[in-house]
N, C-alpha and C positions, 0 to 999 in steps of 0.2 A: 410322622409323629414328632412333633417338637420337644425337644429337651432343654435342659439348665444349659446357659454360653451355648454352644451352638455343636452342637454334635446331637445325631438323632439313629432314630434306628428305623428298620422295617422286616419284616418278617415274610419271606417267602415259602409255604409250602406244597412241596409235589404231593399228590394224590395218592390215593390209596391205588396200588396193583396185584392185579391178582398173579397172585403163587401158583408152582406145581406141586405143594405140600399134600400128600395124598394121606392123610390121616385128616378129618373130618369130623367134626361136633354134630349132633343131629341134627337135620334138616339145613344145613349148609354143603349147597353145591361145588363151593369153590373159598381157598382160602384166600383172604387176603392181606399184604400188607400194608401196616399200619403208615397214615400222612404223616410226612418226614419234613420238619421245619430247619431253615437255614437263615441265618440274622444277618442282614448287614448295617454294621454300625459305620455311619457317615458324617463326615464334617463338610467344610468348603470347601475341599481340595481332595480330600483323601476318606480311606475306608479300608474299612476290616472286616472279614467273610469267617461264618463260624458256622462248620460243618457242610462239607460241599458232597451232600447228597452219594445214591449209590448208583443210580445206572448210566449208561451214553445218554439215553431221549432223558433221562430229569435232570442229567449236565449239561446238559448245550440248553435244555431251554434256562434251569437258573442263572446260566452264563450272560443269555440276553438279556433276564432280568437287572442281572448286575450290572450291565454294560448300559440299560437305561438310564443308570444312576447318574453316570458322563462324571467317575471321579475313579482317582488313580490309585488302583485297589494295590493295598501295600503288603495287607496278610491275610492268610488263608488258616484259621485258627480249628485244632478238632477236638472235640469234648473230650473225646471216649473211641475204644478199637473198636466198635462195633461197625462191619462193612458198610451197611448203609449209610453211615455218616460223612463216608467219607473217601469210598471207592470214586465216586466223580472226579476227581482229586487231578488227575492226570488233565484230564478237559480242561478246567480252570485253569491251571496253569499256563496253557498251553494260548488259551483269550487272552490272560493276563499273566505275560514272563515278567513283568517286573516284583509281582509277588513273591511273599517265599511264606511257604506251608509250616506249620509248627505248631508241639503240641510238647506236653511235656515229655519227659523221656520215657514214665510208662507206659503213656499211651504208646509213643514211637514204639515201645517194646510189643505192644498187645497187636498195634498194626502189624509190626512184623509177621505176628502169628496168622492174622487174618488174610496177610495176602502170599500164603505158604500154597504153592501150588496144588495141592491135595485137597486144603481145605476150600479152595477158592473153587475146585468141582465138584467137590462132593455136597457143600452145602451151599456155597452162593450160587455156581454156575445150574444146580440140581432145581433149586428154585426160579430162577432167573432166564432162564437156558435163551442165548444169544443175547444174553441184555446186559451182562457185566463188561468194563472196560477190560480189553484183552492186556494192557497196559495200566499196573498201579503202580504206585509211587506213594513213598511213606512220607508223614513229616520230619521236621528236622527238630533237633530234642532241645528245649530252651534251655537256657542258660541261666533265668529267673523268672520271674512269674510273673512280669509285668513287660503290656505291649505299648505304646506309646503312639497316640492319635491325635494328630493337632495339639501336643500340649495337654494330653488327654490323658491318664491310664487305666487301661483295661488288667485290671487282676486278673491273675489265675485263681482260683477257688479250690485247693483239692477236697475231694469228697469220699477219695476210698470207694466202699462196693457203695452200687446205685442198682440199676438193672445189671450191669457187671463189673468189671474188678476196675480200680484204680481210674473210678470219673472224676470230671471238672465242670467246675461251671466258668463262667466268667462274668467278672462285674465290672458295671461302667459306674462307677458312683458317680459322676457329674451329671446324670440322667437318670439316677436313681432305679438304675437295670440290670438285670442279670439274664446272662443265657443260661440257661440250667443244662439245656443237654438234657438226657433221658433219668436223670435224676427225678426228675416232675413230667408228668402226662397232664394235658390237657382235654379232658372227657374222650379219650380213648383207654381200650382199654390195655394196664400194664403187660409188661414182658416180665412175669416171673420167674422163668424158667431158669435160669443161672440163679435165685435166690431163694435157697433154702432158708432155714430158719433165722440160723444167724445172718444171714445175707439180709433177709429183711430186717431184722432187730438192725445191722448196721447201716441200712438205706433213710429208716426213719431217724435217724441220728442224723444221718447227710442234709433230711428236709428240715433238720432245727439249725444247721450250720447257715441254709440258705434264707430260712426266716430271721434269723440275727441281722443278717444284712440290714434289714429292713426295707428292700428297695420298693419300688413305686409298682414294677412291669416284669414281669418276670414270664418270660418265652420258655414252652415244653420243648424235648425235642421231638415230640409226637403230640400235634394236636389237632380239633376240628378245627377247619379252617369258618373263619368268623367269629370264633370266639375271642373274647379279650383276653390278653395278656395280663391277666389279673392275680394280686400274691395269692388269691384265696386257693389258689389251683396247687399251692405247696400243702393245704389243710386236709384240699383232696384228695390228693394222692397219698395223703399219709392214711386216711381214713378208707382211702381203699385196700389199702396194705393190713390194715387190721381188721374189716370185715373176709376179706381172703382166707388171714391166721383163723379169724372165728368158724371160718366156712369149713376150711380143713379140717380143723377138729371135730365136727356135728357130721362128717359126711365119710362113708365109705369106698367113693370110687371116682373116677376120672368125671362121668357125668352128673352124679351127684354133687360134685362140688361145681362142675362148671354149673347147672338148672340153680343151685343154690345162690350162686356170685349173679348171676342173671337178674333171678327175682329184687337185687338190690343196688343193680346195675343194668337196668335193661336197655338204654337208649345208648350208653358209650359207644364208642365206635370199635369197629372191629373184633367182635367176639372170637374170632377165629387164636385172634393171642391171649386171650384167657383159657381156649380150651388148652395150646398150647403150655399154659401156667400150673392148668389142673392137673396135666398128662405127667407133667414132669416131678409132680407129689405123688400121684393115687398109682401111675405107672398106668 
């Protein structure tokens, strides 16, 4: 994908995999989790990786992806603590020592939480069982908000709560991009589940911060693979966020609200994280 002067991006996403999540929407066999997108922003010599995935098999293959690239990956940048963004972490590094991993210091912080050996069995290894890296490694906490690419800068963007506390996005304004990170879904469906009320009242403030930019391309960190990288996907996401609010309020229970988001969302991907969205209001 060609950008402004000569820095370009490309977007790899791993596939949807099935979970050991044994709670179950009707007539789903098997949960699954949502495709998990990773950017890499690229010049003539150099590049920058934003969000390195969560199992072994989806790190070693975005590894080779990135190593197709044949440029000399400098950073390893992560949205948000959320495991799957960024448990790969260790793999990457390990293709590419000369990188160095970074994120801002709250996320350092929320990683930390995320790779607390208790939580890393009970909820990712419980999920995941033999697929998480036995070895994580957190980022290192910036010092400012900007990364520097061929003469290039990449912002930081903070965003506060998104799908959870203390996201970012990042922007290349010389190509007119932003990686949103889980701020923005791309026709899957949302992780509501960490946002309550005001969680969402502060997500939808996050998607006007990201629309201000004005940028051109704007990459989910969850989306259908094929779809374009298009701003209109900050409208939708916010627009799913307010049929959600309206669904909760007209509906009584865990599958009433999910059969209700359905009827107004039936093709997104992965229903299985909307019942998880429902469960987490109706109980």
């Amino acid at each position: 994908m060609a950008g402004k002067k000569d820095l370009r991006y490309a977007v790899h996403i791993s596939p949807s995999i099935p979970t050991e999540i044994s709670d179950l929407p009707p007539g789903v066999e098997r949960r699954m989790w949502s495709p998990i997108s990773s950017t890499l922003v690229y010049g003539e010599r150099d590049a920058v990786l934003v969000d390195p995935v969560m199992t072994v098999q989806q790190a070693v293959a975005l590894a080779e992806w990135v190593e197709a690239y044949d440029r000399n990956l400098t950073a390893v940048y992560v949205t948000h603590g959320h495991g799957d963004h960024w448990f790969g972490l260790a793999t990457l590094l390990e293709r590419f020592p000369n990188a160095r991993a970074v994120a801002t210091p709250a996320v350092v912080e929320h990683m930390a939480k995320q790779m607390e050996p208790s939580f890393v069995e009970s909820f990712w290894n419980a999920r995941f069982p033999g697929q998480i890296p036995d070895r994580l490694v957190a980022a290192d906490p910036m010092k400012d908000q900007v990364l520097e690419l061929e003469g290039r800068e990449l912002t930081v963007v903070p965003l506060g709560h998104t799908d959870t506390d203390d996201t970012t996005a990042l922007h290349v304004p010389s190509i007119g991009l932003v990686v949103a990170g889980d701020a923005a879904y791309n026709d899957v469906h949302l992780y509501l589940a960490e946002s309550p009320s005001e969680g969402r009242k502060a997500w939808k403030e996050a998607l006007g911060v990201i629309a201000g930019l004005g940028a051109d391309h704007v990459v989910a960190g969850h989306k259908r693979p094929g779809r374009p990288d298009s701003p209109g996907i900050l409208a939708e996401t916010r627009a799913y966020i307010d049929d959600f609010e309206d669904c909760v309020a007209r509906t009584a229970s865990t599958e009433e609200l999910y059969e209700a988001m359905l009827e107004i969302h039936p093709d997104r991907v992965n229903p299985g994280a909307l019942w998880g969205s429902a469960r987490s209001v109706k109980g």
